[in-house]
Backbone as XML, in Angstrom:
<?xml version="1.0"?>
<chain id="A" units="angstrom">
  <residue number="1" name="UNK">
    <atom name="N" x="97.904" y="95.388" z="81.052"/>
    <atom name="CA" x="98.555" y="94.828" z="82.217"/>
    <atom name="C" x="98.501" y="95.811" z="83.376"/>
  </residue>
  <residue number="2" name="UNK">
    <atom name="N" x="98.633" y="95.737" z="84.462"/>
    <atom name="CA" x="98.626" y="95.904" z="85.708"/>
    <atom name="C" x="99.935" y="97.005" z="85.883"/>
  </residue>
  <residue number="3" name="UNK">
    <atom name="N" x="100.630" y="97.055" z="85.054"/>
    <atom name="CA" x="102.327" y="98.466" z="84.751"/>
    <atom name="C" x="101.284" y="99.837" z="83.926"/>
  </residue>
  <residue number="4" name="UNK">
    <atom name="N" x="100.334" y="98.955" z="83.302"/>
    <atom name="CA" x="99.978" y="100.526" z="82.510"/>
    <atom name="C" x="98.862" y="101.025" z="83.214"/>
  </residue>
  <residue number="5" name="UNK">
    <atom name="N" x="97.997" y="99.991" z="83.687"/>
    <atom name="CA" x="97.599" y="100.805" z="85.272"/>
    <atom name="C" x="98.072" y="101.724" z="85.908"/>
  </residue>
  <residue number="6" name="UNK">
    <atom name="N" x="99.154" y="101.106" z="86.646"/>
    <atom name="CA" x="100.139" y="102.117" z="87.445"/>
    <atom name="C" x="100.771" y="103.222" z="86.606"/>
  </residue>
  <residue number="7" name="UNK">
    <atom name="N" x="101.114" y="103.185" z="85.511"/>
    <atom name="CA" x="101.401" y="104.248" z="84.865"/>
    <atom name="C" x="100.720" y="105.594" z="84.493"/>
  </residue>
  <residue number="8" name="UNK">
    <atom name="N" x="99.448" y="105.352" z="84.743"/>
    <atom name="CA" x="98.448" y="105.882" z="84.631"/>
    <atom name="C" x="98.084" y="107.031" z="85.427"/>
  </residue>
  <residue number="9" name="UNK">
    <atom name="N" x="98.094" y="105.906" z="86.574"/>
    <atom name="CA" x="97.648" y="106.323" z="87.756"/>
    <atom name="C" x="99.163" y="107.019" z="88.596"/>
  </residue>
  <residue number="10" name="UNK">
    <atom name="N" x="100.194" y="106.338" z="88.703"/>
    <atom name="CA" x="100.988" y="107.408" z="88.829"/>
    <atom name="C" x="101.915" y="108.351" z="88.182"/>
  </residue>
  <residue number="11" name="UNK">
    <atom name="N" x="102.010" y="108.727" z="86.906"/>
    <atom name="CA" x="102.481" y="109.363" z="86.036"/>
    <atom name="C" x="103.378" y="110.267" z="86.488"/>
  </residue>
  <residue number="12" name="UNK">
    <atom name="N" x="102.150" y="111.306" z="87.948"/>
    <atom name="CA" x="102.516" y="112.473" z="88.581"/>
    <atom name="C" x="103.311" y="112.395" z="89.665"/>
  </residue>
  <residue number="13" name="UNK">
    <atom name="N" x="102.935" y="111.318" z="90.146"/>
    <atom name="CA" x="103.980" y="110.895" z="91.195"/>
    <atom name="C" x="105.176" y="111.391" z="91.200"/>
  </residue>
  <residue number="14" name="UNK">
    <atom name="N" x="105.994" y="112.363" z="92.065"/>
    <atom name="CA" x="107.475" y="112.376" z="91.659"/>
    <atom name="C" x="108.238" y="111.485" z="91.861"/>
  </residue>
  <residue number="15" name="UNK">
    <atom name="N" x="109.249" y="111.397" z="91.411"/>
    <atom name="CA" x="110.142" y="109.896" z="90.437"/>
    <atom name="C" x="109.398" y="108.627" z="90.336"/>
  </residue>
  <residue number="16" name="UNK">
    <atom name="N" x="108.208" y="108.554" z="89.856"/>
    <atom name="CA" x="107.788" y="107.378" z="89.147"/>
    <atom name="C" x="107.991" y="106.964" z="87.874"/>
  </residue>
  <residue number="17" name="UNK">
    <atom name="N" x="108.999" y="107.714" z="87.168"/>
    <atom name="CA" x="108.848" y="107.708" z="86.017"/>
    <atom name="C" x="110.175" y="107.251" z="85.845"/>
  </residue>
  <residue number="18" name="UNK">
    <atom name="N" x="110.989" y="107.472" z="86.829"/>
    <atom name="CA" x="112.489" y="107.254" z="86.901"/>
    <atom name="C" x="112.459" y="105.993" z="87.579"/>
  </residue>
  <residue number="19" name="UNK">
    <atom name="N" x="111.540" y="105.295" z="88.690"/>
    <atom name="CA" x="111.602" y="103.835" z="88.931"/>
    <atom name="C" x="110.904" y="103.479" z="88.324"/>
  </residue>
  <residue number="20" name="UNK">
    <atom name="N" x="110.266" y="103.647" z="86.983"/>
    <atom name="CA" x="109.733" y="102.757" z="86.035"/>
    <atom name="C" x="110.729" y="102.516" z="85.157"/>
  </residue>
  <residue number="21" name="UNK">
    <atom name="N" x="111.294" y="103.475" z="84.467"/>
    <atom name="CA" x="112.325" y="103.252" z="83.986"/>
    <atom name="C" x="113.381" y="101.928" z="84.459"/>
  </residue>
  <residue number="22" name="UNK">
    <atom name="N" x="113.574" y="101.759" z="85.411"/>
    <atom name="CA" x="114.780" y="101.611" z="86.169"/>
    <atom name="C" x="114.044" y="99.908" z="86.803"/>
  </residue>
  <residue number="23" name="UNK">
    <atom name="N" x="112.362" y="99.350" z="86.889"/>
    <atom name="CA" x="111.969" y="98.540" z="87.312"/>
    <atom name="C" x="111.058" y="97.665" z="86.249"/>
  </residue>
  <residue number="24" name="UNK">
    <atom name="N" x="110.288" y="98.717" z="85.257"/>
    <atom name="CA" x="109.535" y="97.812" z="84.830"/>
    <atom name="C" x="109.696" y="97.869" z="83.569"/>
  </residue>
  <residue number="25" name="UNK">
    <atom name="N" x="109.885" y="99.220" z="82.712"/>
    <atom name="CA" x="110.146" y="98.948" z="81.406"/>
    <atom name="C" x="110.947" y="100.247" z="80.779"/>
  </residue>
  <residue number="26" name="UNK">
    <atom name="N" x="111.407" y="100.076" z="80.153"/>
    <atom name="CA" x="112.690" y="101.138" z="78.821"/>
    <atom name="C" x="112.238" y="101.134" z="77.673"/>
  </residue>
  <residue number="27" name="UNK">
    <atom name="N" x="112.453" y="102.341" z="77.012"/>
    <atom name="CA" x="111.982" y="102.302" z="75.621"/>
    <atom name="C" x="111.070" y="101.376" z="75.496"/>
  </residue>
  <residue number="28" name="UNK">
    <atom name="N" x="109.930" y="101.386" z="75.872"/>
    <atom name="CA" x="108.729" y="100.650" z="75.037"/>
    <atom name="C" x="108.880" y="99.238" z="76.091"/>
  </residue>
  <residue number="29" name="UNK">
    <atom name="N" x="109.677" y="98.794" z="76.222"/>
    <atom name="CA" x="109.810" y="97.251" z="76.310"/>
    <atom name="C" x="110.042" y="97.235" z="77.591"/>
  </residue>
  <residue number="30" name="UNK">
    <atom name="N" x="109.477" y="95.773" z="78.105"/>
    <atom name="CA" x="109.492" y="95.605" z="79.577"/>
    <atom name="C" x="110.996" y="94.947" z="79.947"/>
  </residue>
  <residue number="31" name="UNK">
    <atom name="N" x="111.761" y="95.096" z="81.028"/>
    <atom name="CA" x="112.812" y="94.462" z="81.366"/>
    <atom name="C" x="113.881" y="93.135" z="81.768"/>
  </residue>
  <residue number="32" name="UNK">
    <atom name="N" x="111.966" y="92.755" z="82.334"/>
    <atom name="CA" x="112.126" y="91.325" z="82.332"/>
    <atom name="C" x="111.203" y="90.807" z="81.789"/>
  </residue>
  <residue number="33" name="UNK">
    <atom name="N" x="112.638" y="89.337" z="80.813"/>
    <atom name="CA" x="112.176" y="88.974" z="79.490"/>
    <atom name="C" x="110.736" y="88.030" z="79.545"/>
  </residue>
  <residue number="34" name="UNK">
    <atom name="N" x="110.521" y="87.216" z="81.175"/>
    <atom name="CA" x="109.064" y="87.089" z="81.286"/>
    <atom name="C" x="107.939" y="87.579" z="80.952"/>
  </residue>
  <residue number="35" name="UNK">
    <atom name="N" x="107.994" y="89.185" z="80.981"/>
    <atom name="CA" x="107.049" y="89.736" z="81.202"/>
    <atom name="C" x="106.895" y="90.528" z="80.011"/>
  </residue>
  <residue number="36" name="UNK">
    <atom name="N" x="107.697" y="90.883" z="79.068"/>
    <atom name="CA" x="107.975" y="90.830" z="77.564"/>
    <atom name="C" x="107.260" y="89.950" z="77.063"/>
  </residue>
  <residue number="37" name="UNK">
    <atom name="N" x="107.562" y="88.707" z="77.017"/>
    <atom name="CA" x="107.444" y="87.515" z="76.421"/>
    <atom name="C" x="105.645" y="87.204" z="76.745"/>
  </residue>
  <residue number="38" name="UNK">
    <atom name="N" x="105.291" y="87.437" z="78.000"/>
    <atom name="CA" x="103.907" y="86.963" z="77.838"/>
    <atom name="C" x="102.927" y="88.706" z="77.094"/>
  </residue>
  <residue number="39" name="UNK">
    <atom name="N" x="103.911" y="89.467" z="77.521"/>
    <atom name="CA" x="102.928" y="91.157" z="76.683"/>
    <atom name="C" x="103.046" y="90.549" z="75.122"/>
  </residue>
  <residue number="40" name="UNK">
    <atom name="N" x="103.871" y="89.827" z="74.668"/>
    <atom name="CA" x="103.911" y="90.339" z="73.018"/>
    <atom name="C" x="103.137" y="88.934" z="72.488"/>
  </residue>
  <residue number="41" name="UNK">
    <atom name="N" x="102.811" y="88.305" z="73.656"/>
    <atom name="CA" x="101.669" y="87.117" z="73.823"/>
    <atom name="C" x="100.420" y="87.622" z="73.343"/>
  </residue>
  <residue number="42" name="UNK">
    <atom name="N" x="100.335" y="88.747" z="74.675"/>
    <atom name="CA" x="98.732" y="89.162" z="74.713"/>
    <atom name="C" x="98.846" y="89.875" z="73.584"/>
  </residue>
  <residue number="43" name="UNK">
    <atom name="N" x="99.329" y="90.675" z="72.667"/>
    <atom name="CA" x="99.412" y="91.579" z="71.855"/>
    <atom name="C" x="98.960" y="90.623" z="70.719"/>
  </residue>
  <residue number="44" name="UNK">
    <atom name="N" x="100.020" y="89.768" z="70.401"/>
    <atom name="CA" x="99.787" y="88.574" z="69.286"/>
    <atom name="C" x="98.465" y="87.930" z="69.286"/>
  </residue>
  <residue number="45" name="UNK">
    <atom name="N" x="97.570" y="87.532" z="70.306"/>
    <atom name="CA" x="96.365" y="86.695" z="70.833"/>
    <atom name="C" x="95.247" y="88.176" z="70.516"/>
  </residue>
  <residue number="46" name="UNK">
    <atom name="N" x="95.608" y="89.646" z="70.508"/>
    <atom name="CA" x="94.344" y="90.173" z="70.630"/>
    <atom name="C" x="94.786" y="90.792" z="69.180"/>
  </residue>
  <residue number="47" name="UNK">
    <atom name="N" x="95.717" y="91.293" z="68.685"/>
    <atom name="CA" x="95.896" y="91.818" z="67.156"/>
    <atom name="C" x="96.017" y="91.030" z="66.116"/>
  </residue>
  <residue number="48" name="UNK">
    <atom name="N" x="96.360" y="89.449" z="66.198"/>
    <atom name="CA" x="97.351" y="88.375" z="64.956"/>
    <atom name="C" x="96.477" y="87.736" z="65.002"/>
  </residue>
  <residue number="49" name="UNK">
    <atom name="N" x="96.170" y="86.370" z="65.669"/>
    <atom name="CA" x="95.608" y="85.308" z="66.152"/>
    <atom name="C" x="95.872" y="84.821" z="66.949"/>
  </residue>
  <residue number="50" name="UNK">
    <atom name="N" x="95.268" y="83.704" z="67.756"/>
    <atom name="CA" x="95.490" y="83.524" z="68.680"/>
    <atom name="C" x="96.734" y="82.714" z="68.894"/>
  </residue>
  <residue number="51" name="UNK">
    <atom name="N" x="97.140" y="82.774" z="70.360"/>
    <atom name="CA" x="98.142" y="81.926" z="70.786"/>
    <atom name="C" x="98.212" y="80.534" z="70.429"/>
  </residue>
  <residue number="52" name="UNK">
    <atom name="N" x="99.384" y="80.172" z="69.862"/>
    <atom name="CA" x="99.632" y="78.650" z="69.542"/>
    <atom name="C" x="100.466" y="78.051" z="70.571"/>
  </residue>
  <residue number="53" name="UNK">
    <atom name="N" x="99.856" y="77.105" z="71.022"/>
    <atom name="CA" x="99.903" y="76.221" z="72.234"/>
    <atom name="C" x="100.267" y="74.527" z="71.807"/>
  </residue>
  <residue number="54" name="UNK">
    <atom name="N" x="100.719" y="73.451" z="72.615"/>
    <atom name="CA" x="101.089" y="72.495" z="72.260"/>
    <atom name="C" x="100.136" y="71.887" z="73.831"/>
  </residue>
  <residue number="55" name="UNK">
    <atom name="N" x="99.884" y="70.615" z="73.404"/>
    <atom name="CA" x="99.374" y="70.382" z="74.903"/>
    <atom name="C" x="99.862" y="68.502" z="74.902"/>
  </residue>
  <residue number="56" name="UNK">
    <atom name="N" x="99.723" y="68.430" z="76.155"/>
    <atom name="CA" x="99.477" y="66.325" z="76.703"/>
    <atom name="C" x="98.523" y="66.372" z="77.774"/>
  </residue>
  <residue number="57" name="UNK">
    <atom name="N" x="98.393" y="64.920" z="77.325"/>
    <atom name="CA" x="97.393" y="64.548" z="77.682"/>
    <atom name="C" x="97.559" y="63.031" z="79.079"/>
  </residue>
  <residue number="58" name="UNK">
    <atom name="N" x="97.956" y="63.087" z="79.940"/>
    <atom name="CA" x="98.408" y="61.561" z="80.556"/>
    <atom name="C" x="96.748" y="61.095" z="81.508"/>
  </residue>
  <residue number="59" name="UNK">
    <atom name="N" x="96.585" y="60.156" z="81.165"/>
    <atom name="CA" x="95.174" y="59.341" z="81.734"/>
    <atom name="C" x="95.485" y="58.337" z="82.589"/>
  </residue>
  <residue number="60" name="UNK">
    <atom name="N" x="94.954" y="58.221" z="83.817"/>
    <atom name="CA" x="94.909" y="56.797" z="84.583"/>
    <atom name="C" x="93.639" y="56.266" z="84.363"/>
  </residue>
  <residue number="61" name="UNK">
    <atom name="N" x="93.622" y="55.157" z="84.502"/>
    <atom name="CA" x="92.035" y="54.646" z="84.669"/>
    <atom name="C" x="92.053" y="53.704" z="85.867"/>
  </residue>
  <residue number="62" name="UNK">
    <atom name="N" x="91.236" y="53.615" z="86.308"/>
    <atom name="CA" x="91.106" y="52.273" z="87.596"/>
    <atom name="C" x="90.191" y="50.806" z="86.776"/>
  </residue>
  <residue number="63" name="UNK">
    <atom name="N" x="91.624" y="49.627" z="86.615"/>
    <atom name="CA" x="91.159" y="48.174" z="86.453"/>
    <atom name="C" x="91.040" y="47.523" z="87.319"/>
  </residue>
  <residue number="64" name="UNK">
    <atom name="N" x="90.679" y="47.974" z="88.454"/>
    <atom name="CA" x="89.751" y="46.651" z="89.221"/>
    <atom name="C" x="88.438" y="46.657" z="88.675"/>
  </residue>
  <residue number="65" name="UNK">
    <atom name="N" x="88.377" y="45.256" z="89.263"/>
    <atom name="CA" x="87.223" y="44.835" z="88.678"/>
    <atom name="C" x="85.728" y="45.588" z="89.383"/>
  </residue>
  <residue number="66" name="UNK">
    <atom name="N" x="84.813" y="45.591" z="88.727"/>
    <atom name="CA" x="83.345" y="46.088" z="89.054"/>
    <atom name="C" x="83.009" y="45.788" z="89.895"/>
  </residue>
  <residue number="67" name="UNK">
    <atom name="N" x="81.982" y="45.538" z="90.534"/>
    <atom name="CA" x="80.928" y="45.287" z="91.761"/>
    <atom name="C" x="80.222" y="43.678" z="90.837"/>
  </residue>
  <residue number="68" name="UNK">
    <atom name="N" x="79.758" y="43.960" z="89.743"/>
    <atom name="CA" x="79.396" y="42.903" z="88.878"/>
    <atom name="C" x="80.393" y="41.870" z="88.408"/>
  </residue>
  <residue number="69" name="UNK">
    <atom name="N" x="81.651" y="42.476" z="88.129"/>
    <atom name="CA" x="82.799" y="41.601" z="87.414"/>
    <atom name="C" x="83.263" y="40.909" z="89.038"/>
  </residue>
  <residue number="70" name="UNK">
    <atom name="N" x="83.023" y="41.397" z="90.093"/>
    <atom name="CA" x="83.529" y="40.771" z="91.381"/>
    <atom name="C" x="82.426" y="39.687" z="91.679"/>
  </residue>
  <residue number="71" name="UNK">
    <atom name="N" x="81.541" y="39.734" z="91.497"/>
    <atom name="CA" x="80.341" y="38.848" z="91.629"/>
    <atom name="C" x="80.377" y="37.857" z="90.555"/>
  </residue>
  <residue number="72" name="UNK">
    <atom name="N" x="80.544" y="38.247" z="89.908"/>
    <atom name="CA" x="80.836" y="36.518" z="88.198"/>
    <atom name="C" x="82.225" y="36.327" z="88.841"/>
  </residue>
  <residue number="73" name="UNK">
    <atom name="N" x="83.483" y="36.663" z="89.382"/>
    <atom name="CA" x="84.113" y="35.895" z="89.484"/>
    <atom name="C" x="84.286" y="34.866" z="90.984"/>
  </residue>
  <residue number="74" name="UNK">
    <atom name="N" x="83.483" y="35.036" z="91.807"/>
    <atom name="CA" x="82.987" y="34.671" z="92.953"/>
    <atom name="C" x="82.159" y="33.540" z="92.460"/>
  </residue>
  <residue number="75" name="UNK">
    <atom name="N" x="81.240" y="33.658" z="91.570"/>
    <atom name="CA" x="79.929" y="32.627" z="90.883"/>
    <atom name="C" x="81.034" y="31.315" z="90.416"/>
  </residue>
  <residue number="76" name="UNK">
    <atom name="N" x="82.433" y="31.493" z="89.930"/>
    <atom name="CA" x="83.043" y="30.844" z="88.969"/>
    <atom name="C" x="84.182" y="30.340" z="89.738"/>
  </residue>
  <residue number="77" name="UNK">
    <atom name="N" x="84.080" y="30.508" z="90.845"/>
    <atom name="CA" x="84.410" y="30.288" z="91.729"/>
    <atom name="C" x="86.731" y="30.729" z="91.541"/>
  </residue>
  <residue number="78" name="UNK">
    <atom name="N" x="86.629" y="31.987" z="90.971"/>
    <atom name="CA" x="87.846" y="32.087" z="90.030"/>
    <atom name="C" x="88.282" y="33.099" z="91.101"/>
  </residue>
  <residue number="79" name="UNK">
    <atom name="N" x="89.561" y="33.380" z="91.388"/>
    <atom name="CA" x="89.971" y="34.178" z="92.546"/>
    <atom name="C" x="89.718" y="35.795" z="92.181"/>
  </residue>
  <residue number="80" name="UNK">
    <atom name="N" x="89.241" y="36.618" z="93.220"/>
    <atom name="CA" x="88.853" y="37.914" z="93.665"/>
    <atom name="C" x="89.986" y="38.777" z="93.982"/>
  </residue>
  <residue number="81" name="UNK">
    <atom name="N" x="90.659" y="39.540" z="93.178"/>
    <atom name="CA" x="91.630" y="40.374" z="93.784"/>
    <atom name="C" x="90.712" y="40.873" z="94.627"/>
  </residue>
  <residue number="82" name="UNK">
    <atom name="N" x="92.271" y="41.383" z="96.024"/>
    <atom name="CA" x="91.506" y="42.417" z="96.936"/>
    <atom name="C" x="91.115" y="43.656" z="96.319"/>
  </residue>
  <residue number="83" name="UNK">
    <atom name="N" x="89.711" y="44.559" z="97.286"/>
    <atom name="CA" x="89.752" y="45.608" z="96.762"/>
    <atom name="C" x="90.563" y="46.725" z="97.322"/>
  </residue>
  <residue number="84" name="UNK">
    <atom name="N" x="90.957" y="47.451" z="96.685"/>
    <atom name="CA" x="91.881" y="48.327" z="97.149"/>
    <atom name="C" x="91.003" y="49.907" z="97.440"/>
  </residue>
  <residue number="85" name="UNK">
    <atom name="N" x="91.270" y="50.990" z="97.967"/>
    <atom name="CA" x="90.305" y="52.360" z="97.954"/>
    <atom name="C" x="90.719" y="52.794" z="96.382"/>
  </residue>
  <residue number="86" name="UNK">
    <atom name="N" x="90.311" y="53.364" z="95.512"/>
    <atom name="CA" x="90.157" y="54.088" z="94.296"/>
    <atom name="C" x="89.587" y="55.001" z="94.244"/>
  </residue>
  <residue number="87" name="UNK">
    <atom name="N" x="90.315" y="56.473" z="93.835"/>
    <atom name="CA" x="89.824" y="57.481" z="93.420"/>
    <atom name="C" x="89.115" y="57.584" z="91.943"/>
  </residue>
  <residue number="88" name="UNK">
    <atom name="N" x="88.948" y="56.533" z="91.227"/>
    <atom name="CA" x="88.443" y="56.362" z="90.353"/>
    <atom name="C" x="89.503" y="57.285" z="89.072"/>
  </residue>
  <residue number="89" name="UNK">
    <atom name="N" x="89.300" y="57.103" z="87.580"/>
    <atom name="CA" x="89.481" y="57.862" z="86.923"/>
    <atom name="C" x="90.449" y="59.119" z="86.849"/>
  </residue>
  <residue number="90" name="UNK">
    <atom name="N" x="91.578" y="59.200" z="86.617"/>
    <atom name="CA" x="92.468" y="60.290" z="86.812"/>
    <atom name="C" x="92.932" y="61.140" z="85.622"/>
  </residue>
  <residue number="91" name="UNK">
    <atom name="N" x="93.162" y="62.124" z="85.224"/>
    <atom name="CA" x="93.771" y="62.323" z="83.911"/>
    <atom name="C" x="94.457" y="63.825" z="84.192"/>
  </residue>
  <residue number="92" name="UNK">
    <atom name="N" x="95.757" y="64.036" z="83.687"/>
    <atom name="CA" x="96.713" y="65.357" z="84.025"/>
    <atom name="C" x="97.042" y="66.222" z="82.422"/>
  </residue>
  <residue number="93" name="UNK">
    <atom name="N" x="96.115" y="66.872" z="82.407"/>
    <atom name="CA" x="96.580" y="67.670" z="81.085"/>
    <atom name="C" x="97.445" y="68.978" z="81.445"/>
  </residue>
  <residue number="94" name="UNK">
    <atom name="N" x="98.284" y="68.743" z="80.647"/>
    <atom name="CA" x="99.309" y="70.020" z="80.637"/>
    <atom name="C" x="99.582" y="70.682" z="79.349"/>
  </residue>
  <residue number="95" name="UNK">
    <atom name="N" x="99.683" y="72.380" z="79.241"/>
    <atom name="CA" x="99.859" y="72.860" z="77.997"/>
    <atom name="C" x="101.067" y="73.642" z="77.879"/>
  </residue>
  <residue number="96" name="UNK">
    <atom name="N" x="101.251" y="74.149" z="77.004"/>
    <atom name="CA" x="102.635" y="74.924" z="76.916"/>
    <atom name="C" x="102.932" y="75.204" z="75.445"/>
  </residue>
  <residue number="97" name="UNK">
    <atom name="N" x="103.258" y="76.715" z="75.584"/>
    <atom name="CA" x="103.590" y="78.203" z="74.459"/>
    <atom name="C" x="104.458" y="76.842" z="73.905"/>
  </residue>
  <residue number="98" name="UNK">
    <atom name="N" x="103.967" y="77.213" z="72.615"/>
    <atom name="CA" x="104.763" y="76.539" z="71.302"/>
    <atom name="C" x="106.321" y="76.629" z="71.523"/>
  </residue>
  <residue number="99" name="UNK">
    <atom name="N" x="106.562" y="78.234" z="71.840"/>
    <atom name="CA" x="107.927" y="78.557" z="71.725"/>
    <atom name="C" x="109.078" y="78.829" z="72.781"/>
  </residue>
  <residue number="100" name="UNK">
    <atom name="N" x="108.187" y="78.109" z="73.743"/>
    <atom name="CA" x="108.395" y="77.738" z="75.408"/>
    <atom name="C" x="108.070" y="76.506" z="75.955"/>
  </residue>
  <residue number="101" name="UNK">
    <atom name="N" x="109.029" y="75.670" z="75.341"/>
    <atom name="CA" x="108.472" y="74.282" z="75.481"/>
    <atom name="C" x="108.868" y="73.737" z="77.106"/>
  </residue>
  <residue number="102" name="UNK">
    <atom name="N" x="109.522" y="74.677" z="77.474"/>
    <atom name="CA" x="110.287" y="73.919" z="78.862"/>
    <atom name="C" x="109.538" y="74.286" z="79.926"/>
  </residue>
  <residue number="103" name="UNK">
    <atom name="N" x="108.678" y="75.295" z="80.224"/>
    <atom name="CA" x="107.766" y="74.999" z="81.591"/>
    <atom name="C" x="106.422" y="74.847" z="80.661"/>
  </residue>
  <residue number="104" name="UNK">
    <atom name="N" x="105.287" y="74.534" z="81.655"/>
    <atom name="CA" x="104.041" y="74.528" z="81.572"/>
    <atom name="C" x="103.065" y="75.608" z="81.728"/>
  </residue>
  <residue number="105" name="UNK">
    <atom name="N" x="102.179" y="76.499" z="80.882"/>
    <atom name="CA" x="101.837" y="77.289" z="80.889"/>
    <atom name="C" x="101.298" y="77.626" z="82.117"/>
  </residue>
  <residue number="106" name="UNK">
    <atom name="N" x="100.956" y="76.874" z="83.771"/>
    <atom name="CA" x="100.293" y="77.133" z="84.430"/>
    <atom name="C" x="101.423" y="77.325" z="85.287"/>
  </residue>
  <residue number="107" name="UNK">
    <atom name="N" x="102.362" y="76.848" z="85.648"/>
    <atom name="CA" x="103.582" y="77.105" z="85.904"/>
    <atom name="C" x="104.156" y="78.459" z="85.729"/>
  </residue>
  <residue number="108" name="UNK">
    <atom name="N" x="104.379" y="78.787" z="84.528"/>
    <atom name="CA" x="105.404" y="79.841" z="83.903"/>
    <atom name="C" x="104.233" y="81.184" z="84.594"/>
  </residue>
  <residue number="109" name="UNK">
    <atom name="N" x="102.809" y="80.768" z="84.499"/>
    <atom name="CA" x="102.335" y="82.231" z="84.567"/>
    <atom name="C" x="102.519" y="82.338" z="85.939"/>
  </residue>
  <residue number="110" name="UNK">
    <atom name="N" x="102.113" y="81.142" z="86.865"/>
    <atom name="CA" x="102.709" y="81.468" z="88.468"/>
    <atom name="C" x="103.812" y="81.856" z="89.234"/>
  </residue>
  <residue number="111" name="UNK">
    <atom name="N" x="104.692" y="81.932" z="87.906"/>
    <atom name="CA" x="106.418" y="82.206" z="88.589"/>
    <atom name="C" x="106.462" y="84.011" z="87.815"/>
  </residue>
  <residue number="112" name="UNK">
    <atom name="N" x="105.612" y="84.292" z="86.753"/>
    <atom name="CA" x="105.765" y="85.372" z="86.298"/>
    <atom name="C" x="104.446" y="86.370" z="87.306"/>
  </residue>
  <residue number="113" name="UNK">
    <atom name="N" x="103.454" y="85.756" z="87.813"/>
    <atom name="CA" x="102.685" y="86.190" z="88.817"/>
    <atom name="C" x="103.506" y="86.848" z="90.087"/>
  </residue>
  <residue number="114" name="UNK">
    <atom name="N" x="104.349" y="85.963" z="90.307"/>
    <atom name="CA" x="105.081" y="86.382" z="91.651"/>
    <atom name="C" x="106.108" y="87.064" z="91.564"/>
  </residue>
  <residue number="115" name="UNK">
    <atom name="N" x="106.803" y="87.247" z="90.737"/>
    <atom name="CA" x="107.705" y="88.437" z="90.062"/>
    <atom name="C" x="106.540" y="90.210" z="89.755"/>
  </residue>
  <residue number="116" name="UNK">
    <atom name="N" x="105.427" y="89.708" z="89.594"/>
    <atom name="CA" x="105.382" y="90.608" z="89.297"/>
    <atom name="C" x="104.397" y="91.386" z="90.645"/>
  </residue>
  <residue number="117" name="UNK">
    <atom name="N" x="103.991" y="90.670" z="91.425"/>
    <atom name="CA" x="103.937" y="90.637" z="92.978"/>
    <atom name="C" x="104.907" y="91.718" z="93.780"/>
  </residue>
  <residue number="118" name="UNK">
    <atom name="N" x="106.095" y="90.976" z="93.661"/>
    <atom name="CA" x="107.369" y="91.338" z="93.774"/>
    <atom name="C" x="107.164" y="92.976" z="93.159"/>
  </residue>
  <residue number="119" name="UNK">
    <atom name="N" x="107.413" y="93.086" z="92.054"/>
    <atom name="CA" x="107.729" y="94.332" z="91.512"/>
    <atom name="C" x="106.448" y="95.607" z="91.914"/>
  </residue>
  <residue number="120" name="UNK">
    <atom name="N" x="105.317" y="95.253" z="92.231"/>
    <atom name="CA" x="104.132" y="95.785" z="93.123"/>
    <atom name="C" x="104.132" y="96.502" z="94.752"/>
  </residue>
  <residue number="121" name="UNK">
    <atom name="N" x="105.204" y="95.377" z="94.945"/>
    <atom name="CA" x="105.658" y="95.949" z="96.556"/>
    <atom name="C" x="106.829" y="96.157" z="96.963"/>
  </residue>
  <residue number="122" name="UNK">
    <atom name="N" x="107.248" y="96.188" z="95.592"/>
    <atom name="CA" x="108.510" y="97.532" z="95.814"/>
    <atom name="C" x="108.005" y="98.881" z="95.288"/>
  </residue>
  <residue number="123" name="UNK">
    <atom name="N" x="107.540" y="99.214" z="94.413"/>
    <atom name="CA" x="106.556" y="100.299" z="94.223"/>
    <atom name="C" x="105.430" y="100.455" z="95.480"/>
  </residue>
  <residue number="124" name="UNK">
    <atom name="N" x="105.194" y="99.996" z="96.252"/>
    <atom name="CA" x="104.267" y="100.062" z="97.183"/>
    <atom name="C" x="104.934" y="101.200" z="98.037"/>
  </residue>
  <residue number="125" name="UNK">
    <atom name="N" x="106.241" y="99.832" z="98.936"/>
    <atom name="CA" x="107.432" y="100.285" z="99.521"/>
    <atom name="C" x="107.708" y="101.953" z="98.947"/>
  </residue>
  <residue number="126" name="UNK">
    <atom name="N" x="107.876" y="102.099" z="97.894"/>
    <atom name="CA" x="108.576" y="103.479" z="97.256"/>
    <atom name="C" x="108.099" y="104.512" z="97.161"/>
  </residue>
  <residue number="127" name="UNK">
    <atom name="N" x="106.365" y="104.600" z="96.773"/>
    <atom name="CA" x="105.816" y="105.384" z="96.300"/>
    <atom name="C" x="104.491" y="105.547" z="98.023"/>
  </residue>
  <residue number="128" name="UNK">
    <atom name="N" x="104.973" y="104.563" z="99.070"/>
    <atom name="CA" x="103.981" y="104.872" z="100.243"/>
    <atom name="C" x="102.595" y="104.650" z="99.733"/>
  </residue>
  <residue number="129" name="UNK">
    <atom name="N" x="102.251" y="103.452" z="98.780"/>
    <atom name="CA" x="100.891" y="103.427" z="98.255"/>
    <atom name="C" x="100.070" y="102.487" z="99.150"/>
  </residue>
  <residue number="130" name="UNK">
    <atom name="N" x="98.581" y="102.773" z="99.434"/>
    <atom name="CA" x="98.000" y="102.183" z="100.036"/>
    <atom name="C" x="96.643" y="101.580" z="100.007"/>
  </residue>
</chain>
């Protein structure tokens, strides 16, 4: 992750070690439980197996009729719904951590993205990085 980067790289920094402490992680473990929760993710996905995921599936389809099915019912002299504009074909798949059933994995990583944004430019702010 992008903390052991910075850890890395500022080690020497004076008090980086004391706003790490104090921002990103304690004893081993990160502080916020987001960012815990997706590390012992990646840990599990590259040492255990992979991540177990649950997913849906919701489909639209467009039933108007064809270009052909509008033409036989014109021949049959049988009424023509109007046509309406159609984007044709729609379908919304969404997935989500087995053990995080309440947001959506594309979701949860964008709200843990910006937290951790956040925690980047306060270290920016602190350490005068550029």
């Amino acid at each position: 992750m992008v903390f052991v980067y910075a850890r890395v790289e500022f080690s020497k920094v004076p008090g980086f070690k004391q706003w790490e402490k104090k921002n990103i992680m304690r004893a081993g473990k990160f502080i916020d439980p987001d960012l815990e929760f997706l590390n012992d993710k990646r840990c599990e996905n590259i040492h255990q197996r992979n991540v177990s995921m649950k997913g849906t599936m919701e489909f639209s389809v467009n039933t108007e009729p064809s270009v052909e099915e509008r033409k036989e019912l014109r021949e049959k002299n049988l009424p023509v719904p109007p046509q309406r504009m159609s984007r044709g074909p729609t379908k919304t798949i969404s997935i989500f951590f087995q053990d995080k059933e309440d947001m959506e994995v594309m979701d949860y990583c964008e709200n843990v993205h910006q937290k951790i944004g956040s925690i980047l430019r306060d270290c920016e702010k602190e350490f005068k990085i550029y």
